[in-house]
mmCIF file of the N, C-alpha and C atoms, coordinates in Angstrom:
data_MODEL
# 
_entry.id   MODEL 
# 
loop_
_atom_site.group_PDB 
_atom_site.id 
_atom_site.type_symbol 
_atom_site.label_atom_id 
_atom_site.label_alt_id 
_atom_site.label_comp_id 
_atom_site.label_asym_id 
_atom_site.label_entity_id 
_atom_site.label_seq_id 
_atom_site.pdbx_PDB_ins_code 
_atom_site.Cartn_x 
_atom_site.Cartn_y 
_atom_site.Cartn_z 
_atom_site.occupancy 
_atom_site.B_iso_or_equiv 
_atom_site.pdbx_formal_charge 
_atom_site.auth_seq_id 
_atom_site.auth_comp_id 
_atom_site.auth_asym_id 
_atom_site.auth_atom_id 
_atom_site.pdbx_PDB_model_num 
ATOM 1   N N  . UNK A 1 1  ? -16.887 13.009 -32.081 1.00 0.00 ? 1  UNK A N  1 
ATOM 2   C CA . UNK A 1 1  ? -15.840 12.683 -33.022 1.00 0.00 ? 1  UNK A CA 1 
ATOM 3   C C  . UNK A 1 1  ? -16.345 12.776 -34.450 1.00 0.00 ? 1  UNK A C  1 
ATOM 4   N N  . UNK A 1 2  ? -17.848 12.338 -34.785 1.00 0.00 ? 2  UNK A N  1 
ATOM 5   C CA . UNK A 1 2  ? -17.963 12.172 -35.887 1.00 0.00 ? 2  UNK A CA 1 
ATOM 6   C C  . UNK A 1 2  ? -18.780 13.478 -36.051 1.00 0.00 ? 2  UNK A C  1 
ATOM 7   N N  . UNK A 1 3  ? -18.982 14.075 -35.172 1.00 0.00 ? 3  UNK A N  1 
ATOM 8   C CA . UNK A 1 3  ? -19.707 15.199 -35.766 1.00 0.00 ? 3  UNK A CA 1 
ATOM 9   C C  . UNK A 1 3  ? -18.401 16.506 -36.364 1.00 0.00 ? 3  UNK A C  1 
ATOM 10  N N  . UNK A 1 4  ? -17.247 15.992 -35.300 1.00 0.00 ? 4  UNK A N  1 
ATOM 11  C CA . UNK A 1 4  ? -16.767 17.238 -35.487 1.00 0.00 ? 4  UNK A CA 1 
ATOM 12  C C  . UNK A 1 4  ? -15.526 16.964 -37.656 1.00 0.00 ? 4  UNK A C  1 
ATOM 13  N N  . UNK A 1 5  ? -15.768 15.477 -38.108 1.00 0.00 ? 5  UNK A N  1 
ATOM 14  C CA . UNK A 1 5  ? -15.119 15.163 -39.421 1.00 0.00 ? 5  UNK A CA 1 
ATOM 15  C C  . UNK A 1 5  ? -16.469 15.737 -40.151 1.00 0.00 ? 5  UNK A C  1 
ATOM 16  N N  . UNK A 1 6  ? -17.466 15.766 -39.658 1.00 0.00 ? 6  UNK A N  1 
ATOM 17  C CA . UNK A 1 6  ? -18.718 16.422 -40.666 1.00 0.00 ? 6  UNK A CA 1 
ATOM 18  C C  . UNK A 1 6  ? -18.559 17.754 -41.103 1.00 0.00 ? 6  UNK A C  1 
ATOM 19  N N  . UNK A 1 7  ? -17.918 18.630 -39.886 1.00 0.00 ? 7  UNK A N  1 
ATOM 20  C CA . UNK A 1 7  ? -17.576 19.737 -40.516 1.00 0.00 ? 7  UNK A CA 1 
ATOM 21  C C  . UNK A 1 7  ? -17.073 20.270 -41.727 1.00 0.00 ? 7  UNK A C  1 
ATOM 22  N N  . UNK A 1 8  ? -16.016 19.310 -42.053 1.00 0.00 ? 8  UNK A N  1 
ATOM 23  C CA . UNK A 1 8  ? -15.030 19.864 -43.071 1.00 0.00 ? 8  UNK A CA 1 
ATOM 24  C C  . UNK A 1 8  ? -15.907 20.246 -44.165 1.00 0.00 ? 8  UNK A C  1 
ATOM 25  N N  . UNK A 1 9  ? -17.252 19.700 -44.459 1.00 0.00 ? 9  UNK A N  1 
ATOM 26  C CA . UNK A 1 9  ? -17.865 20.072 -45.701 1.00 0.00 ? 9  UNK A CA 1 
ATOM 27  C C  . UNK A 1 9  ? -17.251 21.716 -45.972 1.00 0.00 ? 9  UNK A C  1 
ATOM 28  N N  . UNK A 1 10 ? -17.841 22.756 -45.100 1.00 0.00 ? 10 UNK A N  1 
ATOM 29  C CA . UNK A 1 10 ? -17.089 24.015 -45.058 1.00 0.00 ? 10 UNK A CA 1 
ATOM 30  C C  . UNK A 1 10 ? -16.025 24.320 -45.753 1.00 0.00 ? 10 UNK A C  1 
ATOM 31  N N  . UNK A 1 11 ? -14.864 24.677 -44.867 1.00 0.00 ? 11 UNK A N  1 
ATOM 32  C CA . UNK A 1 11 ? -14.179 25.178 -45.609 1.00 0.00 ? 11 UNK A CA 1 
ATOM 33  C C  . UNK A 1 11 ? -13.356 24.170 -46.932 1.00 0.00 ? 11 UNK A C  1 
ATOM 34  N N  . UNK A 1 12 ? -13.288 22.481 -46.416 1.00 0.00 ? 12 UNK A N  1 
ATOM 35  C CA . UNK A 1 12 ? -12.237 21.878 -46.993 1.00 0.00 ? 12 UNK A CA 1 
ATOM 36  C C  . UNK A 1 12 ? -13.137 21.693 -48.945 1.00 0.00 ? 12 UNK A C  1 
ATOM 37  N N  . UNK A 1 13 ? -14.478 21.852 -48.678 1.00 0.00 ? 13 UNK A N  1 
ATOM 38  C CA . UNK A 1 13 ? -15.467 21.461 -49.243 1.00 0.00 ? 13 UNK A CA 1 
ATOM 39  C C  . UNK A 1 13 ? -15.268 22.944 -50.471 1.00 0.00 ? 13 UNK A C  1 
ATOM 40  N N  . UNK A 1 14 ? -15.274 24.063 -49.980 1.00 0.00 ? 14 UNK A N  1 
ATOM 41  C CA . UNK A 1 14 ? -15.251 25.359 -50.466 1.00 0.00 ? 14 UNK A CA 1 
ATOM 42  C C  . UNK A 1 14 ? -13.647 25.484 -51.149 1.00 0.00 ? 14 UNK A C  1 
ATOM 43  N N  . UNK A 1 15 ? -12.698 25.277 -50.679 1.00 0.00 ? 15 UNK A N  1 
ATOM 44  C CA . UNK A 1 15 ? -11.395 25.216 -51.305 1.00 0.00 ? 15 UNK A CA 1 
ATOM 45  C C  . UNK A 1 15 ? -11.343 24.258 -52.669 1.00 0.00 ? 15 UNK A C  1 
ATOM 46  N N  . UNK A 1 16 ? -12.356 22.713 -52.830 1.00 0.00 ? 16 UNK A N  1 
ATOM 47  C CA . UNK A 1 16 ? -11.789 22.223 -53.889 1.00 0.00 ? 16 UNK A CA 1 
ATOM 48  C C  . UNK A 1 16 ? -13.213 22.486 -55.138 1.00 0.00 ? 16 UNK A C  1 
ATOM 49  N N  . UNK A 1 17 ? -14.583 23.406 -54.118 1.00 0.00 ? 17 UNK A N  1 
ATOM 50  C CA . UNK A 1 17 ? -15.313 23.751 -55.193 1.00 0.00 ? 17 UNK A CA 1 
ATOM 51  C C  . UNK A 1 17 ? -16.952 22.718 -54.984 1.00 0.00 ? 17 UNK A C  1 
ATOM 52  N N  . UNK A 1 18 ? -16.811 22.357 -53.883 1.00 0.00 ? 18 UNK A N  1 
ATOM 53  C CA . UNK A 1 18 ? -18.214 21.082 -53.816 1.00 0.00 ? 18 UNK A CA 1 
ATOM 54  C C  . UNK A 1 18 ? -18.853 21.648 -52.856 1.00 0.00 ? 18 UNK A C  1 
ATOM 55  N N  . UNK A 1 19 ? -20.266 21.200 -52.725 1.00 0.00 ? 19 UNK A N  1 
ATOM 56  C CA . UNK A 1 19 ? -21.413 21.436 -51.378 1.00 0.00 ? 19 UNK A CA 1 
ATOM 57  C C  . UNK A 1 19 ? -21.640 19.939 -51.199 1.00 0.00 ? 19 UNK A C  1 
ATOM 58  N N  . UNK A 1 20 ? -22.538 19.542 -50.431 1.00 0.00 ? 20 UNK A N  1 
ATOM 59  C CA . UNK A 1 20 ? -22.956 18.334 -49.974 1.00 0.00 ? 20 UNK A CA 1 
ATOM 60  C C  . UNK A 1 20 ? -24.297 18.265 -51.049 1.00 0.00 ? 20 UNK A C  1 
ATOM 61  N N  . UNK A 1 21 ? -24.336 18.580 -51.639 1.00 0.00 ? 21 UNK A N  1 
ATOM 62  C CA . UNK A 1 21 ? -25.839 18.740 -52.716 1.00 0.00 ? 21 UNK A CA 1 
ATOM 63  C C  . UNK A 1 21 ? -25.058 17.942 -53.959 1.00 0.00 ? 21 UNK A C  1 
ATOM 64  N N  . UNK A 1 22 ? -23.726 18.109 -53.930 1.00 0.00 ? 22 UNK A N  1 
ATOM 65  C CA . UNK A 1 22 ? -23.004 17.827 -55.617 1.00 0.00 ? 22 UNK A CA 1 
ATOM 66  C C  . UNK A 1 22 ? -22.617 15.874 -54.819 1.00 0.00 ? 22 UNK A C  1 
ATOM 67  N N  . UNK A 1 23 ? -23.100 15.676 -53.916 1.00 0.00 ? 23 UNK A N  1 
ATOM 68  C CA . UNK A 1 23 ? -21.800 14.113 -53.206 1.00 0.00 ? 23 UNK A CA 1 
ATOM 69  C C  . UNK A 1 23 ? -23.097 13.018 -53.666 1.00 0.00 ? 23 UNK A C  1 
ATOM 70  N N  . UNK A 1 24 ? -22.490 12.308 -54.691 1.00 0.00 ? 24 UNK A N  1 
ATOM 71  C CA . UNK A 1 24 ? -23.185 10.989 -54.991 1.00 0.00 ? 24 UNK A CA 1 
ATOM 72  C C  . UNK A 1 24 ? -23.042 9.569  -54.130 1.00 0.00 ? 24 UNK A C  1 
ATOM 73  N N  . UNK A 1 25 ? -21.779 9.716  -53.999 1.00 0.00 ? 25 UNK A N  1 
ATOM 74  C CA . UNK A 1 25 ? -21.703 8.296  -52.748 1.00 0.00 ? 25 UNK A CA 1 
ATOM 75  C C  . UNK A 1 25 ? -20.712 8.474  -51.762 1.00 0.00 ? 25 UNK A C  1 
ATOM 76  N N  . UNK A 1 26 ? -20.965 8.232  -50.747 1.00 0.00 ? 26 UNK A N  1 
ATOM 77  C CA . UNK A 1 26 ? -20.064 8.073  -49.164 1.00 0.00 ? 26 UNK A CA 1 
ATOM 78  C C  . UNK A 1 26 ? -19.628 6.678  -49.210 1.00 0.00 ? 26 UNK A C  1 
ATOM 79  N N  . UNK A 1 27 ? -18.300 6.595  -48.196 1.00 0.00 ? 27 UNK A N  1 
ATOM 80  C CA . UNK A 1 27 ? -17.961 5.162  -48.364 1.00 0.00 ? 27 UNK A CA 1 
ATOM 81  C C  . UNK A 1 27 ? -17.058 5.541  -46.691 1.00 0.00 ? 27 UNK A C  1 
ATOM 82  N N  . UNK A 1 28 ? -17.605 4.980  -45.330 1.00 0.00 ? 28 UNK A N  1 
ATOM 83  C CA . UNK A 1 28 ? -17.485 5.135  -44.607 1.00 0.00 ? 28 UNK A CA 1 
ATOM 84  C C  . UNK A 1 28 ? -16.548 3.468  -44.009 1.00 0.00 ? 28 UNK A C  1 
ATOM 85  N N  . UNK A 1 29 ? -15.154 3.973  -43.543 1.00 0.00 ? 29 UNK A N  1 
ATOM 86  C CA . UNK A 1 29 ? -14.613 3.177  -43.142 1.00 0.00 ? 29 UNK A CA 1 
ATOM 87  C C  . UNK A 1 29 ? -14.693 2.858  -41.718 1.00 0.00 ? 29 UNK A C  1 
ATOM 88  N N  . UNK A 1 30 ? -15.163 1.934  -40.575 1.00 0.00 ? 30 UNK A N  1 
ATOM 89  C CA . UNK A 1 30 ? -15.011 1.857  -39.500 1.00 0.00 ? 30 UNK A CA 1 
ATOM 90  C C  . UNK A 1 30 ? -14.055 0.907  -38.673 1.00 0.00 ? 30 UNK A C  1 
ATOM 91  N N  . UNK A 1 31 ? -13.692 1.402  -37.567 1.00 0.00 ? 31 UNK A N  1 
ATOM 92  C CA . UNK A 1 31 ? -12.534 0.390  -37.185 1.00 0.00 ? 31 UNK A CA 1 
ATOM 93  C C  . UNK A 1 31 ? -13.844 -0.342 -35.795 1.00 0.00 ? 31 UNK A C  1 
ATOM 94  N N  . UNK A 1 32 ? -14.676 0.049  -35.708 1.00 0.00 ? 32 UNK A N  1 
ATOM 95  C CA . UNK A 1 32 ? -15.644 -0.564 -34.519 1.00 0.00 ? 32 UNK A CA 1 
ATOM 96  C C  . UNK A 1 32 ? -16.928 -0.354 -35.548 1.00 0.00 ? 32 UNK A C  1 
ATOM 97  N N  . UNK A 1 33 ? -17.181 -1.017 -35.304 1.00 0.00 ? 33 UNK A N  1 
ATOM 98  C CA . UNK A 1 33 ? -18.558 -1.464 -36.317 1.00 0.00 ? 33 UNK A CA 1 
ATOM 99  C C  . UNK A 1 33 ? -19.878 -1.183 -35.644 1.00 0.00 ? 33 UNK A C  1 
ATOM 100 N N  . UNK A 1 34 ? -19.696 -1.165 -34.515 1.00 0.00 ? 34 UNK A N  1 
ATOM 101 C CA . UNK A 1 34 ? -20.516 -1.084 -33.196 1.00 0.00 ? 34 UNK A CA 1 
ATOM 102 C C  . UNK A 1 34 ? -21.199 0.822  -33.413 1.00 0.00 ? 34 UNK A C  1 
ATOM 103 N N  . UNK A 1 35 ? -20.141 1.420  -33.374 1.00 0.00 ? 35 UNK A N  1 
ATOM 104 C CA . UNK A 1 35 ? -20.259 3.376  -33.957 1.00 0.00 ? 35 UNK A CA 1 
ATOM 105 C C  . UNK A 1 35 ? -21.136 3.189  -35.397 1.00 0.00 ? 35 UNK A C  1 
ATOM 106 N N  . UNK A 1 36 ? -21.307 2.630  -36.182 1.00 0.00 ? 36 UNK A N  1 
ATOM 107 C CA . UNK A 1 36 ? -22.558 2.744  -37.377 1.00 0.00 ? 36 UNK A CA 1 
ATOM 108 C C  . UNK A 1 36 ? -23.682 3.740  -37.090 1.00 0.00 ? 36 UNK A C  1 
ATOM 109 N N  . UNK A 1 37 ? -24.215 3.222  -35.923 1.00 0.00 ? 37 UNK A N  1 
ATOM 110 C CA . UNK A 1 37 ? -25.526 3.706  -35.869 1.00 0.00 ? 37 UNK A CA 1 
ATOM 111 C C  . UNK A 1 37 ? -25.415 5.765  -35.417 1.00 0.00 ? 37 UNK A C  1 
ATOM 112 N N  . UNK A 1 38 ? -24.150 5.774  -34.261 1.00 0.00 ? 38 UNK A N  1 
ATOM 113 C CA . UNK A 1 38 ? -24.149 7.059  -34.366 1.00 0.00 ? 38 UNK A CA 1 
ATOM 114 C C  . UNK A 1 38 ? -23.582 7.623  -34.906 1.00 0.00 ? 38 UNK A C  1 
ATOM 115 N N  . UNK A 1 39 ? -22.614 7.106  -35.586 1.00 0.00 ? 39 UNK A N  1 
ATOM 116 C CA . UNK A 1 39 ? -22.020 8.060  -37.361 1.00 0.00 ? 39 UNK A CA 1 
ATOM 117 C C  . UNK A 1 39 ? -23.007 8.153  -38.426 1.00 0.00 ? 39 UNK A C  1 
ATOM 118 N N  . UNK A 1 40 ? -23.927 7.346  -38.959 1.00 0.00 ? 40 UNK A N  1 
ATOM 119 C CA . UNK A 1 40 ? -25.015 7.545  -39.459 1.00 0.00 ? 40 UNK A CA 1 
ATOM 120 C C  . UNK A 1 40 ? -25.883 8.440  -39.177 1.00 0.00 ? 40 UNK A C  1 
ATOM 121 N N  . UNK A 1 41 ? -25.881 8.716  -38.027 1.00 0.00 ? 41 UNK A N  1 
ATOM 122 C CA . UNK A 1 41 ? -26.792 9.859  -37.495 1.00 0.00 ? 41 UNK A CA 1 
ATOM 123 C C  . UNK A 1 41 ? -26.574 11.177 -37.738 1.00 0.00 ? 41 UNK A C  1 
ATOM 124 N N  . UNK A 1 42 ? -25.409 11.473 -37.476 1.00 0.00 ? 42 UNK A N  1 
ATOM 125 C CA . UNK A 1 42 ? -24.712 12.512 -37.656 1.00 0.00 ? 42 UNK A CA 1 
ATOM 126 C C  . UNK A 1 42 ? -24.443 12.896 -39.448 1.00 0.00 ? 42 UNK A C  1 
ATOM 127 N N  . UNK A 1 43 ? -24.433 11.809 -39.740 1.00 0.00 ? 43 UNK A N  1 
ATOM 128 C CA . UNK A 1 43 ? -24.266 11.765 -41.527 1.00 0.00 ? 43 UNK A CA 1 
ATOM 129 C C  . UNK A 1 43 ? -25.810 12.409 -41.647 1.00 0.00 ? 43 UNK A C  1 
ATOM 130 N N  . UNK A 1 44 ? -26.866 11.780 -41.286 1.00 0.00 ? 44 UNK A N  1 
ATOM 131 C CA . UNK A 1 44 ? -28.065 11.925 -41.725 1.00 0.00 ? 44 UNK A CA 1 
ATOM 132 C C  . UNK A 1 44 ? -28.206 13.668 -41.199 1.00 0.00 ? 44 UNK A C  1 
ATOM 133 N N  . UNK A 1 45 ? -27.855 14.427 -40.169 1.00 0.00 ? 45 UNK A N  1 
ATOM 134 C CA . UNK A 1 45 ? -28.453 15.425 -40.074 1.00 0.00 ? 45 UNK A CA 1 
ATOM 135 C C  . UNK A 1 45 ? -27.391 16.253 -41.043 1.00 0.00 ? 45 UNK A C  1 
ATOM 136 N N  . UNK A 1 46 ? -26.603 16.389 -41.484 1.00 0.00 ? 46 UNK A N  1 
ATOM 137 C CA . UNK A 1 46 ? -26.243 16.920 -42.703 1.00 0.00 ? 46 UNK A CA 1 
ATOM 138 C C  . UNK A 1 46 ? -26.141 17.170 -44.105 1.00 0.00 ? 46 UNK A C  1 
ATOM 139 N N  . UNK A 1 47 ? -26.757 15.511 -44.243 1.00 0.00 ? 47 UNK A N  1 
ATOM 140 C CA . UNK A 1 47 ? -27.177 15.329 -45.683 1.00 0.00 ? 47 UNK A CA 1 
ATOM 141 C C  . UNK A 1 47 ? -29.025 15.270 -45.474 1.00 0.00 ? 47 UNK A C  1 
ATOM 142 N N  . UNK A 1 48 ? -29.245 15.587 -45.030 1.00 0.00 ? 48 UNK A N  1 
ATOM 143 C CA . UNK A 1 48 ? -31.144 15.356 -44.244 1.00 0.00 ? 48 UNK A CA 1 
ATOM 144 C C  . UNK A 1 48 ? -31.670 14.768 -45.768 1.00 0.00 ? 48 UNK A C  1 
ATOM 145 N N  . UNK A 1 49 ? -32.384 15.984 -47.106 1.00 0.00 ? 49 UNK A N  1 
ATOM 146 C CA . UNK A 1 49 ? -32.921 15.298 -47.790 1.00 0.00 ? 49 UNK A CA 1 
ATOM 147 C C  . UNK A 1 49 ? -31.719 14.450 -48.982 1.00 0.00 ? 49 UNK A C  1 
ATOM 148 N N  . UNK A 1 50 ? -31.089 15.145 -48.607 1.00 0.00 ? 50 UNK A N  1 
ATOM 149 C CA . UNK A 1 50 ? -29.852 14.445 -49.825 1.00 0.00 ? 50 UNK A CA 1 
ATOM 150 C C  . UNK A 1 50 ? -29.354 13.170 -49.526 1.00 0.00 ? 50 UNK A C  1 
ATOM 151 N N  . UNK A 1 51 ? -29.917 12.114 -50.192 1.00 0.00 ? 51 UNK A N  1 
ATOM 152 C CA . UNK A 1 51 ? -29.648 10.711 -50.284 1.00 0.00 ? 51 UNK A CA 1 
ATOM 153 C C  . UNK A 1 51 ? -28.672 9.776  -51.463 1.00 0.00 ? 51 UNK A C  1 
ATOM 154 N N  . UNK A 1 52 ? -27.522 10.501 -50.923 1.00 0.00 ? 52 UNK A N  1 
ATOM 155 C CA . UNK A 1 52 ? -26.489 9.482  -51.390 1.00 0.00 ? 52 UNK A CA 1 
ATOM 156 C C  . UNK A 1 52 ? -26.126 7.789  -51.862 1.00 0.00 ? 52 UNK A C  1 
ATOM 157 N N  . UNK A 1 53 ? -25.517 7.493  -52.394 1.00 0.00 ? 53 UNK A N  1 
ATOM 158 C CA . UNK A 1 53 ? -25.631 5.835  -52.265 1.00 0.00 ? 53 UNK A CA 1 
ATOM 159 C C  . UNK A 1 53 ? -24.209 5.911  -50.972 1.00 0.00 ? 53 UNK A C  1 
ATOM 160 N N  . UNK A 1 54 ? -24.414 4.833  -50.535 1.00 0.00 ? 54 UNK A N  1 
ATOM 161 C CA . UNK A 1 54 ? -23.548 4.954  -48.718 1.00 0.00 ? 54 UNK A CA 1 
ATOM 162 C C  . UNK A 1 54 ? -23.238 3.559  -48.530 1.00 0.00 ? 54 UNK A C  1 
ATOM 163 N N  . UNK A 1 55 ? -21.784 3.399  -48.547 1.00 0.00 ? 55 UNK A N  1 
ATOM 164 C CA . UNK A 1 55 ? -21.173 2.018  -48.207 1.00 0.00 ? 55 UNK A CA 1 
ATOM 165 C C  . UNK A 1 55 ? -20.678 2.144  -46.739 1.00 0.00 ? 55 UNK A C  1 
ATOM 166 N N  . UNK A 1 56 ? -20.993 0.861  -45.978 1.00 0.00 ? 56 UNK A N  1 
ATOM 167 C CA . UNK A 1 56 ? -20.162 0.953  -44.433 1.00 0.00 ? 56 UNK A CA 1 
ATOM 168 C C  . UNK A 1 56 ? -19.379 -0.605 -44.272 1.00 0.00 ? 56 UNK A C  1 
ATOM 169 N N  . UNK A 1 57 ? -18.056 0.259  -44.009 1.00 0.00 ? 57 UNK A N  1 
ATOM 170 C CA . UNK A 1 57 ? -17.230 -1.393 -43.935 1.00 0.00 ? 57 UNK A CA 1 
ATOM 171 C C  . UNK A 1 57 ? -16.621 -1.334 -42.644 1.00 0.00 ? 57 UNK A C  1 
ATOM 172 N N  . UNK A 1 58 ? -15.972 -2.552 -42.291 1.00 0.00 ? 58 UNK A N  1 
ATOM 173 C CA . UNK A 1 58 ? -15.309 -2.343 -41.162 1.00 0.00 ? 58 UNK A CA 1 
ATOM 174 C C  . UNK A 1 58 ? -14.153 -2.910 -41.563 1.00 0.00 ? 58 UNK A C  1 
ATOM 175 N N  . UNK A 1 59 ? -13.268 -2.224 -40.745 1.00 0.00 ? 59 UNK A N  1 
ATOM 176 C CA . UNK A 1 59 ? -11.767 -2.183 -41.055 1.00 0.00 ? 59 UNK A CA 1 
ATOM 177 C C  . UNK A 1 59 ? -10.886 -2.634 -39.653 1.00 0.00 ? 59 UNK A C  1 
ATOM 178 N N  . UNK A 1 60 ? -9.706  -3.397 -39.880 1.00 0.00 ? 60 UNK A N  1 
ATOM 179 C CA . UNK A 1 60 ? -9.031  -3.818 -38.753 1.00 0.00 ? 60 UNK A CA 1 
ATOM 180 C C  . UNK A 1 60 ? -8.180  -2.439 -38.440 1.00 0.00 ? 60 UNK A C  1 
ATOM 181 N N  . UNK A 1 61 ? -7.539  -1.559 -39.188 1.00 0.00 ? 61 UNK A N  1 
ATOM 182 C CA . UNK A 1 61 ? -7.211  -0.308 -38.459 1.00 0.00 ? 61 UNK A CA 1 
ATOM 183 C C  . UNK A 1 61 ? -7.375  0.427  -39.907 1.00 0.00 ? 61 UNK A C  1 
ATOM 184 N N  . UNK A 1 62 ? -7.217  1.877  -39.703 1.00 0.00 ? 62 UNK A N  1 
ATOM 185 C CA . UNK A 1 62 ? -6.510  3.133  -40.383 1.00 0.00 ? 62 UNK A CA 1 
ATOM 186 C C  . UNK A 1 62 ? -5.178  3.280  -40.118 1.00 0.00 ? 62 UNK A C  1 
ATOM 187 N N  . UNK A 1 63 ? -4.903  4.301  -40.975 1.00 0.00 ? 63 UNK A N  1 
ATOM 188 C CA . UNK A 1 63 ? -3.269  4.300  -41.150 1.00 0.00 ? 63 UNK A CA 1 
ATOM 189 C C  . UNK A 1 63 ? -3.014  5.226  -39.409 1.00 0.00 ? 63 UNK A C  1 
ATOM 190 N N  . UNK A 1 64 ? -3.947  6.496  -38.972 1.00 0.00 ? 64 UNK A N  1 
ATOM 191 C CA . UNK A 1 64 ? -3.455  6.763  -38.249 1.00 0.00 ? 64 UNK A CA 1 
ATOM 192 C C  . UNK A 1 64 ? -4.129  6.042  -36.558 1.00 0.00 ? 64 UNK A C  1 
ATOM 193 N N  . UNK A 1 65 ? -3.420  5.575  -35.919 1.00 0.00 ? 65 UNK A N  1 
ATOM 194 C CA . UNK A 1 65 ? -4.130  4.568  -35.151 1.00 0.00 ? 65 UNK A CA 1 
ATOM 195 C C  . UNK A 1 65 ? -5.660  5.603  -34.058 1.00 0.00 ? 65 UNK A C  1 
ATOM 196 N N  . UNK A 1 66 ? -5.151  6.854  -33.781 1.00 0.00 ? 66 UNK A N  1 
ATOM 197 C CA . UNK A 1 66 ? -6.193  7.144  -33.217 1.00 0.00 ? 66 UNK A CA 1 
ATOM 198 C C  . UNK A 1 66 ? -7.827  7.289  -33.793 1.00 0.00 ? 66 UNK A C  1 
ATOM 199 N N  . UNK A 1 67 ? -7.661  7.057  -35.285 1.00 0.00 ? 67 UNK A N  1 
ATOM 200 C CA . UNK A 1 67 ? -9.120  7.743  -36.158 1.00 0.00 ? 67 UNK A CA 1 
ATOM 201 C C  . UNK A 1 67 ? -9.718  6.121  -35.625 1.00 0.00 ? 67 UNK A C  1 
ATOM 202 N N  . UNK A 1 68 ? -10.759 6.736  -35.880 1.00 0.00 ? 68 UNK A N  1 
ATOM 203 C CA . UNK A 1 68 ? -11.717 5.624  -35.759 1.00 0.00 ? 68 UNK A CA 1 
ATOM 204 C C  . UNK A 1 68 ? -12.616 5.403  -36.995 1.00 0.00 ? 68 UNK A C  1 
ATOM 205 N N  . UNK A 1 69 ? -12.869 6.251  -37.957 1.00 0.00 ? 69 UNK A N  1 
ATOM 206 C CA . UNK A 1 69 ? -13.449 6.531  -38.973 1.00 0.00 ? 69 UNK A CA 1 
ATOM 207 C C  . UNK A 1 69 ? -13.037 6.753  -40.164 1.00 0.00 ? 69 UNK A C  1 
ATOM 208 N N  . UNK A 1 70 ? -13.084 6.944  -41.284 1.00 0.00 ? 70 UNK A N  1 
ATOM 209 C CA . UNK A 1 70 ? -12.416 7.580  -42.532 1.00 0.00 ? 70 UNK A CA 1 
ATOM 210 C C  . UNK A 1 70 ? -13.713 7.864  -43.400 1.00 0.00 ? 70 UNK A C  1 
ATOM 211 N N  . UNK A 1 71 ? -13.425 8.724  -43.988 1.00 0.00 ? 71 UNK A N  1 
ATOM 212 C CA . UNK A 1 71 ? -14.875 8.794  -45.056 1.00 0.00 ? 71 UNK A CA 1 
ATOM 213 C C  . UNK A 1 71 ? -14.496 9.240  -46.247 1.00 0.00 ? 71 UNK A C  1 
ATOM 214 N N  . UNK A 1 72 ? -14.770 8.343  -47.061 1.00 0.00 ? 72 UNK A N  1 
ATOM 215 C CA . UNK A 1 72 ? -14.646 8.932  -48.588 1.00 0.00 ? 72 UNK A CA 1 
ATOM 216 C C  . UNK A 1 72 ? -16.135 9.518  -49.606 1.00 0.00 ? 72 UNK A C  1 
ATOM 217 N N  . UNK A 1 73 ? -15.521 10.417 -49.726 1.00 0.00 ? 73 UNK A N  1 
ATOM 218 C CA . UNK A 1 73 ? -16.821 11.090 -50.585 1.00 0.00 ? 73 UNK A CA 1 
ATOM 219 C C  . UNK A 1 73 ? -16.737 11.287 -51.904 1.00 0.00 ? 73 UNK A C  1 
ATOM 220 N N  . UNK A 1 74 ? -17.370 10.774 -53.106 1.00 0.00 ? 74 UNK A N  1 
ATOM 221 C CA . UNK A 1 74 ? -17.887 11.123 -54.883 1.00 0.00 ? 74 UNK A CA 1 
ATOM 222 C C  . UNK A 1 74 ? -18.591 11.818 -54.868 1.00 0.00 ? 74 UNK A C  1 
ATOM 223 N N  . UNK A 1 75 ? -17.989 13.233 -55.232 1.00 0.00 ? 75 UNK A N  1 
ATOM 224 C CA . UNK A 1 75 ? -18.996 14.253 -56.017 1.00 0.00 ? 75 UNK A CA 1 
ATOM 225 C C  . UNK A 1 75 ? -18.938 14.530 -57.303 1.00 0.00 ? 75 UNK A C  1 
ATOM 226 N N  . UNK A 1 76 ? -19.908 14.646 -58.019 1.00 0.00 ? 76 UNK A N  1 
ATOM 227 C CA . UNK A 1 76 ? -20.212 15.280 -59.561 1.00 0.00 ? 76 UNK A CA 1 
ATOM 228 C C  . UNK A 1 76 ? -20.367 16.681 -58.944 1.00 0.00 ? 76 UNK A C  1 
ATOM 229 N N  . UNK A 1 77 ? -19.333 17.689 -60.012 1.00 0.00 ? 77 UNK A N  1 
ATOM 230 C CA . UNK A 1 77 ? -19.148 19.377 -59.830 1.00 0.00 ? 77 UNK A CA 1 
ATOM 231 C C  . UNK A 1 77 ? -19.456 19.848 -61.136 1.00 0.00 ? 77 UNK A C  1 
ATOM 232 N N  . UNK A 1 78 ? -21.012 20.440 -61.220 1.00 0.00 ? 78 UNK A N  1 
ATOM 233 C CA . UNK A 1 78 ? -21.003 21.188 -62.923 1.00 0.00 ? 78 UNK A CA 1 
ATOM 234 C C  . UNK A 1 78 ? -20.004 21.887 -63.037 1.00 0.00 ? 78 UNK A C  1 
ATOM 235 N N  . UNK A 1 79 ? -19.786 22.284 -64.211 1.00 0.00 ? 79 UNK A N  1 
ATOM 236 C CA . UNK A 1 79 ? -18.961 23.578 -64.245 1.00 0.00 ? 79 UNK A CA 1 
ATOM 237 C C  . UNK A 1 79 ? -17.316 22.861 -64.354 1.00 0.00 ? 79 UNK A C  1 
ATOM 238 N N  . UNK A 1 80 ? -16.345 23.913 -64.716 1.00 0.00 ? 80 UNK A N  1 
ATOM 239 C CA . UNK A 1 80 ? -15.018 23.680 -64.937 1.00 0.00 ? 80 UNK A CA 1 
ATOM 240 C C  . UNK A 1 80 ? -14.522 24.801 -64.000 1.00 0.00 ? 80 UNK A C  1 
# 
């Protein structure tokens, strides 16, 4: 599950102009608090040396009931 929201870096990442090199902080919403350790994991092999600042909260739901996750990402983009 969480590997396959890692993807989007790609294309959704390429449409508004960012890489995972430009993302200053993650802010990872969880509805099971218990999944941390293997969403982290999966975070970590994509960002490997790139060390973000990284918030993890837990949440009583998301808007859509099946996600289990949400992730918000801050990037700084040189350039106009």
């Amino acid at each position: 599950m969480s590997r396959k929201l890692a993807h989007s870096d790609g294309p959704f990442a390429s449409i508004i102009g960012f890489s995972l090199t430009d993302v200053i902080r993650t802010c990872m919403l969880l509805t099971r608090i218990d999944d941390r350790k293997e969403i982290a994991k999966v975070r970590g092999e994509y960002f490997k040396d790139i060390r973000p600042v990284d918030t993890v909260m837990q949440v009583r739901r998301i808007i859509n009931r099946e996600w289990l996750v949400e992730i918000e990402v801050d990037a700084v983009v040189d350039g106009a």
